[in-house]
C-alpha positions in Angstrom: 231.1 103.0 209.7 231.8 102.9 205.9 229.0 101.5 204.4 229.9 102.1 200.8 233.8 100.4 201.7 232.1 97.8 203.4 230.0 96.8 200.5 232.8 97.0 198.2 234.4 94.3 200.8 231.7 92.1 200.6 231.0 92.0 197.1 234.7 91.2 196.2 234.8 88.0 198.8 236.4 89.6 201.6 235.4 87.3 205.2 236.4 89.7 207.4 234.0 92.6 205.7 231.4 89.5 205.7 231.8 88.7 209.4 232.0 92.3 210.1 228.6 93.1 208.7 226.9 89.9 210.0 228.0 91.2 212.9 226.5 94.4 212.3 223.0 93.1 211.1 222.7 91.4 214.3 223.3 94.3 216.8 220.1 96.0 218.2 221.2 99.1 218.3 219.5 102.0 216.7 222.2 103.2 214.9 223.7 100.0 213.6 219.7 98.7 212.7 220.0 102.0 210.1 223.0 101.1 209.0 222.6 97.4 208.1 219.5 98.6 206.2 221.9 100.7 204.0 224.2 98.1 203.8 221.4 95.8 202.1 219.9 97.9 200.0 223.4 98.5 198.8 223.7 95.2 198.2 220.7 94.5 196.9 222.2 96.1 193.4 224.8 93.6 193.0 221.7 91.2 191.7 223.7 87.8 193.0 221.9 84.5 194.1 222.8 81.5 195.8 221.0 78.1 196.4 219.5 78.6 200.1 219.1 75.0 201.6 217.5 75.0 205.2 218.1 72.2 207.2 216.3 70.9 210.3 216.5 67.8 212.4 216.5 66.7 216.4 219.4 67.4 218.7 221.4 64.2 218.0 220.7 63.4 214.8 224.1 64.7 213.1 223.3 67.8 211.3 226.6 69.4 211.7 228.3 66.0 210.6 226.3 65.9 207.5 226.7 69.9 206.7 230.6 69.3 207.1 230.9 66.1 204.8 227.9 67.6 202.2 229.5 71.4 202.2 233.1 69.5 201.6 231.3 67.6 198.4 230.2 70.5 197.6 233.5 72.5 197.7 235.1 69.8 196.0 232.9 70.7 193.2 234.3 74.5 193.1 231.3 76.1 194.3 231.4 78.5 197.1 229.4 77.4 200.5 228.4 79.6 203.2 226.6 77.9 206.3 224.6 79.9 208.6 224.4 77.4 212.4 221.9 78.5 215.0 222.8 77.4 218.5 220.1 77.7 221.4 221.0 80.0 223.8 220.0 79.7 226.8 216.3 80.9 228.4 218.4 82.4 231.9 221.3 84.3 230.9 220.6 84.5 226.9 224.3 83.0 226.7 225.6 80.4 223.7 227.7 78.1 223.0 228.4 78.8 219.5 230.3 75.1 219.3 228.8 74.5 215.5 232.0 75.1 213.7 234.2 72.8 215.7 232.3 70.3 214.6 233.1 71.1 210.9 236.5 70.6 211.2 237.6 69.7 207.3 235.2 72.6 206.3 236.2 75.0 208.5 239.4 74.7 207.2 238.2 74.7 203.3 239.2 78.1 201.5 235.8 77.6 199.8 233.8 77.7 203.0 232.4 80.1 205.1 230.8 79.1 208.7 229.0 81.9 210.9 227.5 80.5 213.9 225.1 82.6 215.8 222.5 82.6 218.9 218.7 82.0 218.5 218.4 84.2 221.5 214.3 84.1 222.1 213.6 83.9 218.6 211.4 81.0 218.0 211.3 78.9 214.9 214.5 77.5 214.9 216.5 80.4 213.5 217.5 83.7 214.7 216.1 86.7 213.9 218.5 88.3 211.4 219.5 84.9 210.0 217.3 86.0 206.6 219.5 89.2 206.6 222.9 87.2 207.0 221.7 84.9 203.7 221.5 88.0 202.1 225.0 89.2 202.9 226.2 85.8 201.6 224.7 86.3 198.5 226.0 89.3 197.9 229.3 87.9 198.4 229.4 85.5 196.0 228.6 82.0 198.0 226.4 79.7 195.6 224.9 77.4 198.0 223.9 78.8 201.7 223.3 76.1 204.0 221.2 77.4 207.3 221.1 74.9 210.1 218.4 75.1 212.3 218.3 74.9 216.4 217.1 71.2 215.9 214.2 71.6 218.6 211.2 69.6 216.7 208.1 70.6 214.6 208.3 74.1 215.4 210.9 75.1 213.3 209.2 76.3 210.2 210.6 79.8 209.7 213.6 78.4 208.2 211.3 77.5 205.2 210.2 81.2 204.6 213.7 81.9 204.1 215.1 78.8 201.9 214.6 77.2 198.6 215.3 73.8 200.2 214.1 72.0 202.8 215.9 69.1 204.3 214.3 67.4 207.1 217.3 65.2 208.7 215.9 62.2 210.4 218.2 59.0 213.0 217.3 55.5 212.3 214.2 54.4 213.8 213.2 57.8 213.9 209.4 56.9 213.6 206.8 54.7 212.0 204.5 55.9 208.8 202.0 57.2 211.4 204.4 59.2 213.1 205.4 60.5 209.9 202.0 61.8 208.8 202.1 64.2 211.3 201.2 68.0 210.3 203.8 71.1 210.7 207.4 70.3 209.7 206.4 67.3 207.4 204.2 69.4 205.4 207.4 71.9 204.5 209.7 69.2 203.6 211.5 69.1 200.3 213.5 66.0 201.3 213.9 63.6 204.1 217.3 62.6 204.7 217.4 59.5 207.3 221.1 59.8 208.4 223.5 57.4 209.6 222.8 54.8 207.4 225.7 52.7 207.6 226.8 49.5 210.0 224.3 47.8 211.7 222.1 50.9 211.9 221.5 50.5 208.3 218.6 47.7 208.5 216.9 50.5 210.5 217.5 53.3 208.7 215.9 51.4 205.4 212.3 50.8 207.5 212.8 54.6 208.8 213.2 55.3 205.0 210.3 53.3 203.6 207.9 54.6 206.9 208.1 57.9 205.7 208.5 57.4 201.9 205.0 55.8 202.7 203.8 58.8 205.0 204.6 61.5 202.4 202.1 59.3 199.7 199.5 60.1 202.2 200.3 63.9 202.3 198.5 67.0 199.8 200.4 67.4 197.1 201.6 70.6 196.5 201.8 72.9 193.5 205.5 73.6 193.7 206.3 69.6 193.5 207.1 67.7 190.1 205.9 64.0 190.4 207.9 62.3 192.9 208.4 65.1 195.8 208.9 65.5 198.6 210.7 62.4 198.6 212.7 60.2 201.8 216.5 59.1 201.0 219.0 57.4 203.3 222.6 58.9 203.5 225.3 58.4 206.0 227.5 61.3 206.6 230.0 59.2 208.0 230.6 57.0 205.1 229.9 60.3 202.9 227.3 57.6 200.7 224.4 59.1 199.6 225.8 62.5 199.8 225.5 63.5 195.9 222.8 62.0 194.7 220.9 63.8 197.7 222.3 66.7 195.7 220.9 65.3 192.2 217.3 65.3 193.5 218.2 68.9 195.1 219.3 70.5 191.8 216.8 68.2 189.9 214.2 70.0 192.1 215.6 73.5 191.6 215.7 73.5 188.2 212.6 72.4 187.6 210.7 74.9 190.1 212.7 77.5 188.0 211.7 76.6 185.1 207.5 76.7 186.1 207.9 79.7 187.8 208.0 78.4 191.3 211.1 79.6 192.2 210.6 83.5 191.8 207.4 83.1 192.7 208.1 81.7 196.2 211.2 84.2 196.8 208.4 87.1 196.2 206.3 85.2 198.7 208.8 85.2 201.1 209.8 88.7 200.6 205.9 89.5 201.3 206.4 87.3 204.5 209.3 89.1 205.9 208.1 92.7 205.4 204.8 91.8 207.4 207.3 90.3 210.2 209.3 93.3 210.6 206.1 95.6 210.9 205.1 93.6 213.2 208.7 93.5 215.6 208.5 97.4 215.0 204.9 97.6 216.7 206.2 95.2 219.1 209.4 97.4 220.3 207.1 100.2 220.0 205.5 98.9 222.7 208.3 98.8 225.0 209.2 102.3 224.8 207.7 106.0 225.9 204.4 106.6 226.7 203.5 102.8 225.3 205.8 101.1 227.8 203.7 102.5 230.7 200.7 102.0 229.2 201.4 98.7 228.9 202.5 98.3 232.5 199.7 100.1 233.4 197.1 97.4 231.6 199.1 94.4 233.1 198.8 95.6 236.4 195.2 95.8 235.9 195.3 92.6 234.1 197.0 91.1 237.5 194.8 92.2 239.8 192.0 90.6 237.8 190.5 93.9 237.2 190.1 93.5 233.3 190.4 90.5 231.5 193.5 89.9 229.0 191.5 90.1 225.9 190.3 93.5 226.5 193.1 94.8 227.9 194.5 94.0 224.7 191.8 95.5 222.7 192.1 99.0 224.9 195.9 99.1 224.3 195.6 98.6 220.2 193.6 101.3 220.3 195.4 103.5 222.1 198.0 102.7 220.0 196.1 103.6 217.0 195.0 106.9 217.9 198.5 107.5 219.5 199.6 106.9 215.9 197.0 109.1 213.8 197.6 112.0 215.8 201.3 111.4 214.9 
């Protein structure tokens, strides 16, 4: 594979060199895992950034309908949207639907757009494993606002918020009382709570839904990276398309002003930290499935079976095995 042509492709807007190298980020393969990691430190020279907004919610409560009427306000704006969907796959045969995009029909079709749906495998948090590296790649083509939608599973999803510089927390009417909302985990990493579907007679509820959780997040820490006033609940209806843009004021409102204290750069270095301690540790991980490791592994978990040695220091035996393994290399 051309990496150098590929990059060229990438950087001047070309989707099919974008799709191409998504494509190649997320293969496993030895060989393609060494080139994707050329590919992005080529592209790491081109310098571009784009808004990353990451967006969570349960199964049900209209994320896709939201992304395709917000990314279409967006686009009717002239900026450039990219939208990274994670669909589950499933826990038998590892297989996905990948039926995201059909459900952004007027942004599918927009010139401006850019949707990549992809599998979440057995990656937990909500997103799949290269998703960070595919954000990159959008960058580097030019998209100003990448939106990455989430599995929608529940309160478990907050890896999506080491990778964005939003986070939306998309909510359905009647959703849950103030107490509900005080709850610890995917509250805590909100930027913005978007009750959705705020139009007809589901409105009345999606106004006490609103006002629960406005109220809950009073009750939450405040944190350093927050100007008076965040994290903060809105209603919108994606439907209608109301609410749509000033969700977006309070989005750029919060941007610029984490830019402007030093929050911004500061949490992107945070993040950068964050994924270099990750990949060390799926490195060690796949170490572990491979030579001499993998059957020392089996080896302990046979052991560990029979109820000849206990878990825990079975575990501790293995590490340091693993460690002297490594200093004699």
């Amino acid at each position: 594979m051309d990496i150098e042509a590929l990059g060229k492709g990438i950087i001047a807007g070309d989707r099919r060199a974008l799709s191409r190298a998504i494509t190649l980020i997320e293969s496993a393969r030895a060989d393609h895992r060494e080139a994707a990691g050329a590919l992005l430190e080529r592209l790491k020279e081109s310098g571009l950034q784009a808004l990353r907004i990451g967006l969570s919610g349960t199964p049900g409560v209209g994320k896709s309908t939201f992304i395709d009427a917000f990314g279409t306000m967006l686009t009717g704006q002239g900026l450039k949207v990219a939208v990274l969907a994670v669909d589950p796959s499933s826990a038998r045969t590892g297989g996905s639907i990948l039926g995201d995009k059909t459900r952004m029909e007027r942004l599918g079709r927009d010139p401006l757009a850019f949707i990549r749906p992809s599998p979440a495998q057995s990656h937990l948090g909500g997103v799949a494993r290269r998703t960070r590296e595919a954000v990159a790649l959008c960058e580097a083509a030019g998209f100003d606002v990448v939106l990455i939608e989430t599995v929608g599973v529940g309160q478990s999803e907050t890896v999506v918020a080491e990778m964005s510089d939003l986070f939306l927390l998309l909510l359905a009417p009647g959703g849950g009382d103030e107490l509900q909302g005080v709850k610890r985990g995917i509250m805590e990493i909100a930027d913005l709570i978007l009750v959705n579907k705020a139009d007809g007679d589901l409105e009345p509820a999606a106004r006490r839904t609103c006002n629960d959780y406005a109220g809950a997040l009073r009750l939450l820490r405040k944190r350093p990276q927050d100007p008076p006033g965040f994290p903060k609940a809105m209603m919108v209806s994606a439907l209608e398309e109301a609410g749509l843009r000033a969700a977006w004021e309070e989005m750029t409102a919060l941007t610029g002003w984490r830019r402007e204290e030093g929050h911004f750069d500061a949490r992107r270095a945070e993040q950068a930290r964050y994924w270099f301690e990750e990949e060390v540790r799926q490195a060690l991980l796949a170490r572990l499935r491979t030579g001499t490791a993998r059957a020392a592994m089996e080896e302990y978990a046979a052991r560990v079976a029979a109820g000849r040695i206990t878990p825990a220091v079975a575990a501790r035996e293995m590490l340091e095995r693993l460690g002297e393994a490594m200093s004699e290399a």
